[in-house]
C-alpha positions as CSV (number, residue, x, y, z in Angstrom):
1,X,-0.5,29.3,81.4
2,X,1.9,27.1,83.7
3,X,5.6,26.7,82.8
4,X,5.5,23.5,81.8
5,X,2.7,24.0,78.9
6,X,5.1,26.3,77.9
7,X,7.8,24.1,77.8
8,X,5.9,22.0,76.1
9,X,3.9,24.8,73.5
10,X,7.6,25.3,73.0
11,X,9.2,21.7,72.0
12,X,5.7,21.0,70.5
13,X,6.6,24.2,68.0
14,X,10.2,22.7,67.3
15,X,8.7,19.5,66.7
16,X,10.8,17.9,69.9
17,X,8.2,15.9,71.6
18,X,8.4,12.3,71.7
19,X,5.3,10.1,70.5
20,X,3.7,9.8,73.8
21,X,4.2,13.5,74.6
22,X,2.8,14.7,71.3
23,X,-0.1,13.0,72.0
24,X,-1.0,13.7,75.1
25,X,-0.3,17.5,74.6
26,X,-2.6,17.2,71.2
27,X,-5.3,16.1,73.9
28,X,-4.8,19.1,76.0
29,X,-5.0,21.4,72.9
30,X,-8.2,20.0,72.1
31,X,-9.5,20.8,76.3
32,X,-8.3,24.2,75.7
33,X,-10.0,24.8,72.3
34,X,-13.0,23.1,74.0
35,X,-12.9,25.7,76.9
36,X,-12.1,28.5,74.6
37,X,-15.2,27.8,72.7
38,X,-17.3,27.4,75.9
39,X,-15.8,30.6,77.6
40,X,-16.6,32.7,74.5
41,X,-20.6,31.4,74.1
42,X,-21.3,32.1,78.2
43,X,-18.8,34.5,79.3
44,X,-18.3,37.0,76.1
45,X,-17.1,39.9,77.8
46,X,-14.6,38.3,79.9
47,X,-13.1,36.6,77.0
48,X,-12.4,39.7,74.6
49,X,-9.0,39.9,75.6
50,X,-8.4,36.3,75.9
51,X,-9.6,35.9,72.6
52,X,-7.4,37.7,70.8
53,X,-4.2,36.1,72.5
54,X,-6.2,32.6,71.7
55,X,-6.6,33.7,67.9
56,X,-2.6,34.4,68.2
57,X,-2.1,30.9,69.8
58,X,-4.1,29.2,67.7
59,X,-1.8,30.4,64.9
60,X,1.3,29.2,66.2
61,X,-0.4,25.8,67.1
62,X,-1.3,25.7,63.8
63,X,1.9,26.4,62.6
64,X,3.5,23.9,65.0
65,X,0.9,21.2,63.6
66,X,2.3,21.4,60.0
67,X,5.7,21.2,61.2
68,X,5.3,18.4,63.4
69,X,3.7,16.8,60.2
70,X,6.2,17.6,57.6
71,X,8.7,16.5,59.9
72,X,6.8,13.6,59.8
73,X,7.0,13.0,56.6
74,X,10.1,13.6,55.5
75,X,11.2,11.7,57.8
76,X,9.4,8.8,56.4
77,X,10.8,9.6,53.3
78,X,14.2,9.4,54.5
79,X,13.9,6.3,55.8
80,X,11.9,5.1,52.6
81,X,15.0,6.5,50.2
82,X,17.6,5.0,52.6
83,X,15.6,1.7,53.1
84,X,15.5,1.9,49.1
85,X,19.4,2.5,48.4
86,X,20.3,-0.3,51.1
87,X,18.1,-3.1,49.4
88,X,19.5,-1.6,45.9
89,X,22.9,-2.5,47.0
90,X,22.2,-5.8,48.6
91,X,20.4,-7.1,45.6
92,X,23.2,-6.3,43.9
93,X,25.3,-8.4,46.0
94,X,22.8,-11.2,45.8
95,X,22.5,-11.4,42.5
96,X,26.8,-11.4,41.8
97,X,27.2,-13.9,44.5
98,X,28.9,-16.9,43.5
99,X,31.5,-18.3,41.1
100,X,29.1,-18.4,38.1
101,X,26.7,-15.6,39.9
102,X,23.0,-15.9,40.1
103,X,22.4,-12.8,37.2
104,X,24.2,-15.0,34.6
105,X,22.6,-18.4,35.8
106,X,19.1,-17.3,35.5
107,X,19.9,-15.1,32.3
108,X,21.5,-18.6,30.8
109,X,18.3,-20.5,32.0
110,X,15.9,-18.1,29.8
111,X,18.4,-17.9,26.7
112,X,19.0,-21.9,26.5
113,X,15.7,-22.8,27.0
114,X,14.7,-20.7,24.5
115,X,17.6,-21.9,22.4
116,X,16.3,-25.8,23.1
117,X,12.4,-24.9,22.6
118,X,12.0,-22.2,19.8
119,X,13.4,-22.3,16.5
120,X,14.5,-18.7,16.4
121,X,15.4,-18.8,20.5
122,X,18.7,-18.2,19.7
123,X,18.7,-15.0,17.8
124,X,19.5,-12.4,20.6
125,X,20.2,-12.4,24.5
126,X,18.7,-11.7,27.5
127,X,19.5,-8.8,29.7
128,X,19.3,-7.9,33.3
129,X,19.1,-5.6,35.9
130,X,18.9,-5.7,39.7
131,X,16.1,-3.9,41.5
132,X,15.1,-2.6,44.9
133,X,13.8,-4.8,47.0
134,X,15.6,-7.6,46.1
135,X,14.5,-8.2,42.2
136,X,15.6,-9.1,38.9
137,X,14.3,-7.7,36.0
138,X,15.2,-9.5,32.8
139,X,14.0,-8.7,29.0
140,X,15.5,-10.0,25.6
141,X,13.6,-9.4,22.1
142,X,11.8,-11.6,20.3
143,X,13.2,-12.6,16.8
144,X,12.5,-14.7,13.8
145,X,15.2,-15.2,10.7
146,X,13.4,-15.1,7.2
147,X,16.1,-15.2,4.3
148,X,18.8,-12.9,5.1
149,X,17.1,-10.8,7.7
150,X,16.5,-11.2,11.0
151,X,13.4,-9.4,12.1
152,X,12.5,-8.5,16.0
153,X,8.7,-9.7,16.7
154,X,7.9,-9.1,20.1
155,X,9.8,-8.4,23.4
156,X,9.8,-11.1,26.5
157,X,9.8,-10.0,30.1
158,X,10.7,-12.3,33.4
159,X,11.1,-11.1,36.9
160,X,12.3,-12.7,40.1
161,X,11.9,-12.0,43.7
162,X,15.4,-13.1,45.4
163,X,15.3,-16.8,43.3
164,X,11.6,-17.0,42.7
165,X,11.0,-17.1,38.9
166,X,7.8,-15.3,38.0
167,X,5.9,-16.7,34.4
168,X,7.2,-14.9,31.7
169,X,5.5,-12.2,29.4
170,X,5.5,-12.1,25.8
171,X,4.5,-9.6,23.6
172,X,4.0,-9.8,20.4
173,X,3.7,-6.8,17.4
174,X,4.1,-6.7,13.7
175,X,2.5,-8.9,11.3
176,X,2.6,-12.4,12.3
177,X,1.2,-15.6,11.5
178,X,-2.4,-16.1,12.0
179,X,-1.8,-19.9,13.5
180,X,1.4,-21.0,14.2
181,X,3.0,-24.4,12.4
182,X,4.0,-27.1,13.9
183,X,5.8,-30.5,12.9
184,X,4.3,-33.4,12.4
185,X,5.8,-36.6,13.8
186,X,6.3,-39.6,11.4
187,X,3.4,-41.3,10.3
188,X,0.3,-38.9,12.0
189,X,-2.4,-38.1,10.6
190,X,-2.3,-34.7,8.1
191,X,-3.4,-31.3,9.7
192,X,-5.0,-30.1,6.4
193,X,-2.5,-27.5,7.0
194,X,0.0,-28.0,3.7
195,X,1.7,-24.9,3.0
196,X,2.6,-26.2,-0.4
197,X,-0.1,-24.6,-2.2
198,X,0.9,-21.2,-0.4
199,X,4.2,-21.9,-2.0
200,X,2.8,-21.6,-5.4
201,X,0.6,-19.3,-5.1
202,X,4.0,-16.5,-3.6
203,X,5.6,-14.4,-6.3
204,X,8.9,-14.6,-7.3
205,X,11.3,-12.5,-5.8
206,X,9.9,-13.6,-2.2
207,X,11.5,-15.3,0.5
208,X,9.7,-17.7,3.4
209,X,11.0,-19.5,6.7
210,X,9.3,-23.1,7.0
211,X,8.7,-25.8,9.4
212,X,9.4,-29.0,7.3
213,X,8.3,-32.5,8.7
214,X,9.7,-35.5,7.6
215,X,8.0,-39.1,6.4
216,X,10.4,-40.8,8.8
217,X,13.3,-40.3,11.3
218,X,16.1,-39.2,10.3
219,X,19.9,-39.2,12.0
220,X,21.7,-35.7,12.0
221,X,24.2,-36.9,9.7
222,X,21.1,-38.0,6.9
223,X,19.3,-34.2,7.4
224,X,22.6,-32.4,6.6
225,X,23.3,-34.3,3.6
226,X,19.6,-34.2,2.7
227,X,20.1,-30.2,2.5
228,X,23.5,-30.1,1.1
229,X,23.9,-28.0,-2.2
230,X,19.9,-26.7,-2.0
231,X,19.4,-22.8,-2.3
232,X,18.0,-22.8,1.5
233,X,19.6,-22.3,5.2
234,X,19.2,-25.1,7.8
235,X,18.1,-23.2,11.4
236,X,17.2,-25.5,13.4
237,X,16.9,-29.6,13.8
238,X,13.7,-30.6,15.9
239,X,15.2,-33.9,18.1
240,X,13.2,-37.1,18.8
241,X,13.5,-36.9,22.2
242,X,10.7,-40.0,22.9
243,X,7.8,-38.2,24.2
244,X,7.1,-36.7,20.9
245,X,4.1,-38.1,18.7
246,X,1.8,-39.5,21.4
247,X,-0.9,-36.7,22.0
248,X,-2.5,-34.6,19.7
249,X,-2.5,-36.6,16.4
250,X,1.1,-36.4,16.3
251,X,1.3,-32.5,16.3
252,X,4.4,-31.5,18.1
253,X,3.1,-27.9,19.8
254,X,6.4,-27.9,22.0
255,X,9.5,-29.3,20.3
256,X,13.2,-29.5,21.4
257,X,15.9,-29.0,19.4
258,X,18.8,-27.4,18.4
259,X,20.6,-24.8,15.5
260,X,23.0,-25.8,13.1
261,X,25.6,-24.6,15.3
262,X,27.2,-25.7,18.6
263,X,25.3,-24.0,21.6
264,X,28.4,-23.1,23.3
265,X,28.6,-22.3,27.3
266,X,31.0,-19.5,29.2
267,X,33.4,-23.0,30.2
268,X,34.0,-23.8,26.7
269,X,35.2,-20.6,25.4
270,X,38.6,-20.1,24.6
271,X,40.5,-16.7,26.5
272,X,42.7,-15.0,23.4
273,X,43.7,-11.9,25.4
274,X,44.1,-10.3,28.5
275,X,45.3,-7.0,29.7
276,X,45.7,-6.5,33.3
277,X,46.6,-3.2,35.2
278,X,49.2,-3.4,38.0
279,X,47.8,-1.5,41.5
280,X,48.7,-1.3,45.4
281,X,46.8,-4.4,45.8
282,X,48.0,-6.6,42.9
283,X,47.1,-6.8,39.5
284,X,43.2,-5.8,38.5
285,X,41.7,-7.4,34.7
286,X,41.0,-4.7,32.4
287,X,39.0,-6.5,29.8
288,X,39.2,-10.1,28.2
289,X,38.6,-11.5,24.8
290,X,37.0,-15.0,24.0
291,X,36.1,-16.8,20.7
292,X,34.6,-20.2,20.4
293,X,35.8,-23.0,19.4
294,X,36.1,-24.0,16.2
295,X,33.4,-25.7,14.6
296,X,32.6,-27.6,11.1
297,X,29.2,-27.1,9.7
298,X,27.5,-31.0,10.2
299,X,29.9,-32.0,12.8
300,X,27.4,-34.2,14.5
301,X,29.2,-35.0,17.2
302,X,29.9,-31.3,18.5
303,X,26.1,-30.9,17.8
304,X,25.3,-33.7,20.2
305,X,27.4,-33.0,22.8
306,X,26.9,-29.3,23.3
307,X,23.2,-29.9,23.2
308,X,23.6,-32.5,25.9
309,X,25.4,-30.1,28.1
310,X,22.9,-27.7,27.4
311,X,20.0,-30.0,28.8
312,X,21.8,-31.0,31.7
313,X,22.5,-27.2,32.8
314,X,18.7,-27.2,32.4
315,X,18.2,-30.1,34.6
316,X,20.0,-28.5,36.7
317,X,17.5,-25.8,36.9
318,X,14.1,-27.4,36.1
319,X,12.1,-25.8,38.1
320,X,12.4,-22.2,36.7
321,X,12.4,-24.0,32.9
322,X,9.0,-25.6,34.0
323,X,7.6,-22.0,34.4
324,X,9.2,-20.6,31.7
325,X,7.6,-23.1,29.6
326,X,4.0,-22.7,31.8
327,X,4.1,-26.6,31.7
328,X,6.3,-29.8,33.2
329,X,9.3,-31.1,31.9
330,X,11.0,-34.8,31.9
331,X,14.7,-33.6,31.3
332,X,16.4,-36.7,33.3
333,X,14.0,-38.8,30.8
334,X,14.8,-37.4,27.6
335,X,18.7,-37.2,28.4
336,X,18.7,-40.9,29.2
337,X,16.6,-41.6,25.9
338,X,19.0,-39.5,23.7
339,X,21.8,-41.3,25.6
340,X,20.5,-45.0,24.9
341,X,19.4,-44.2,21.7
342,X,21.0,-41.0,19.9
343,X,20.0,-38.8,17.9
344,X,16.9,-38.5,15.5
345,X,15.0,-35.8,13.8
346,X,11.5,-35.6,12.7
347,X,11.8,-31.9,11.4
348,X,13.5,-28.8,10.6
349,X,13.3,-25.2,10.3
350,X,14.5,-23.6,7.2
351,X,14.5,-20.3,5.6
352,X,15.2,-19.4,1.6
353,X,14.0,-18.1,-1.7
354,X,10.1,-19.6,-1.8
355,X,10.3,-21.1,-5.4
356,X,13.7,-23.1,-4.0
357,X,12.0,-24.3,-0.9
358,X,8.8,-25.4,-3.1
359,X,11.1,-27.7,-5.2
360,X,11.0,-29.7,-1.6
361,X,7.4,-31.0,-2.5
362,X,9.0,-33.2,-4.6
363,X,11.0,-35.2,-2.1
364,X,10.0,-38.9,-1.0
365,X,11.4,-38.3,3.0
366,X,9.4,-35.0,3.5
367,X,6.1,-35.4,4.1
368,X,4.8,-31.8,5.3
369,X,5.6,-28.2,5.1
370,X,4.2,-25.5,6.9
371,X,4.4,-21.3,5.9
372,X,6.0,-19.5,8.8
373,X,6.9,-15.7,7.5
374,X,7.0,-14.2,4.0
375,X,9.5,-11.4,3.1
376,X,10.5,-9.3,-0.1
377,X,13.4,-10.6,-1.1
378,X,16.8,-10.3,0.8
379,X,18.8,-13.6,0.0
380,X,22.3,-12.8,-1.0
381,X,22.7,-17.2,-1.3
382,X,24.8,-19.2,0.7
383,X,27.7,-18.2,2.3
């Protein structure tokens, strides 16, 4: 055995050979297993002693083998957990880059569209978290409002991949309508899907939320009034936005609207404290508190412009609403139309005792009602 397979048998042991080495000294183990095995078939007797030093070599190579390859590994581990951290920290930074940062534009994206597009999208928030690899995980429950309680329904789930939006999943658990309701736009044709009868047919001491449809359009100011005084909470106000009524009979699967409150933004909150904490590089913000600001009930005008703002931030952002809503939006078009011609409603969402909201069947400017959820009852009236 020369010096320099030695060398090598050595450094080969210690797992020190470089790639190219390692493999051409795996090549001339296999030669010398190769001759071994040919010494031992033709030459027996001159092998005996030979043979045992090769059973004592092929231990060690052996040995050397699964070193090489566990150093092998973990090394590939190393770099896969370093690799791992270093992308963890840079999505991080990605995602907190910027004056309003990305993590709380794409969390506002999902929680006003859902504000604008479901009835109950505004019960809750959206959270999220920065991943490996440069993802965004993002999850917010589901919720619906029937009487006094608020329920949770199902759980939604969005990722992204740096600022690629992927298309939402929702899942849905609990006992929920068999066929959701819709509105019907002014003057269509019935659905045959009158909730009226349900209405009458509910016990006492129940409560129901409702989609309510009107016989006509009405201005914000007319549906607030219409609802003043009745044993019933207005959720949400369904807006005209001029696309509405033209496919489908005149059943609206994908309304836009907006609650009886202001949707407010980060920029229109108001700061009411502070407290900072002096350091050797200046002063550092401990915490700060905010409150809205303050609002009437049926102050139209707030309504209207807060929802405005909201569809404008979505504009802004179309793209990622489009695939939240798996379809194609017209924002720029239905901001112009509200614009030129203001505000109108076709429909509500309302929640109450079920014998109240029945007494509805007798009014001229409703012309359809549709059973969301039932619940025991939980109304305390209105506060």
């Amino acid at each position: 055995m020369s010096d320099d397979f030695k060398r090598k048998l050595e450094a080969y042991e210690k797992g020190k050979l470089s790639d190219t080495e390692l493999e051409e000294f795996e090549k001339d183990l296999e030669k010398l297993e190769a001759y071994q095995e040919f010494m031992e078939e033709n030459h027996p007797t001159e092998t005996t002693s030979l043979a045992m030093n090769e059973k004592r070599a092929k231990k060690i190579l052996k040995r050397s083998k699964w070193r090489a390859r566990l150093q092998t590994a973990f090394m590939a581990i190393a770099i896969f957990i370093g690799f791992t951290i270093v992308t963890s920290i840079l999505s991080a930074v990605y995602y907190s880059w910027g004056t309003q940062d990305r993590m709380e534009v794409y969390r506002s994206v999902i929680d006003y569209t859902m504000t604008v597009t479901d009835p109950y999208g505004d019960m809750g928030g959206t959270s999220t978290n920065s991943t490996p690899y440069f993802g965004l995980k993002t999850q917010r429950d589901l919720k619906k409002r029937v009487g006094d309680e608020v329920i949770k329904v199902g759980e939604l789930k969005t990722n992204f991949l740096f600022s690629m939006m992927s298309y939402p999943e929702r899942e849905y658990f609990g006992s929920l309508t068999e066929q959701a309701p819709v509105f019907s736009y002014p003057g269509s044709e019935e659905r045959g899907m009158s909730g009226w009868d349900r209405l009458k047919n509910l016990p006492e001491g129940t409560v129901v939320s409702a989609y309510v449809s009107f016989a006509e359009l009405l201005d914000t100011d007319q549906v607030f009034q219409n609802f003043n005084g009745k044993e019933m909470k207005l959720l949400w106000l369904a807006v005209d936005t001029g696309s509405e009524g033209n496919d489908d009979h005149g059943s609206i699967f994908e309304p836009f609207g907006f609650p009886n409150y202001p949707i407010w933004h980060d920029d229109d909150m108001i700061l009411d404290s502070r407290e900072e904490e002096k350091g050797l590089f200046g002063s550092r913000v401990i915490s700060e508190g905010h409150s809205s600001p303050e609002y009437n009930e049926g102050d139209t005008e707030v309504l209207h412009k807060q929802f405005l703002k909201t569809l404008n931030f979505l504009e802004d952002n179309e793209k990622k609403v489009n695939k939240f809503l798996f379809g194609k939006t017209d924002l720029s078009k239905q901001i112009k139309y509200l614009e030129k011609n203001g505000f109108q409603h076709y429909g509500v969402v309302i929640t109450g005792p079920t014998k109240e909201i029945l007494k509805l069947q007798d009014e001229e400017w409703i012309s359809a009602l549709e059973v969301d959820e039932v619940r025991l009852w939980n109304w305390d009236g209105l506060k």
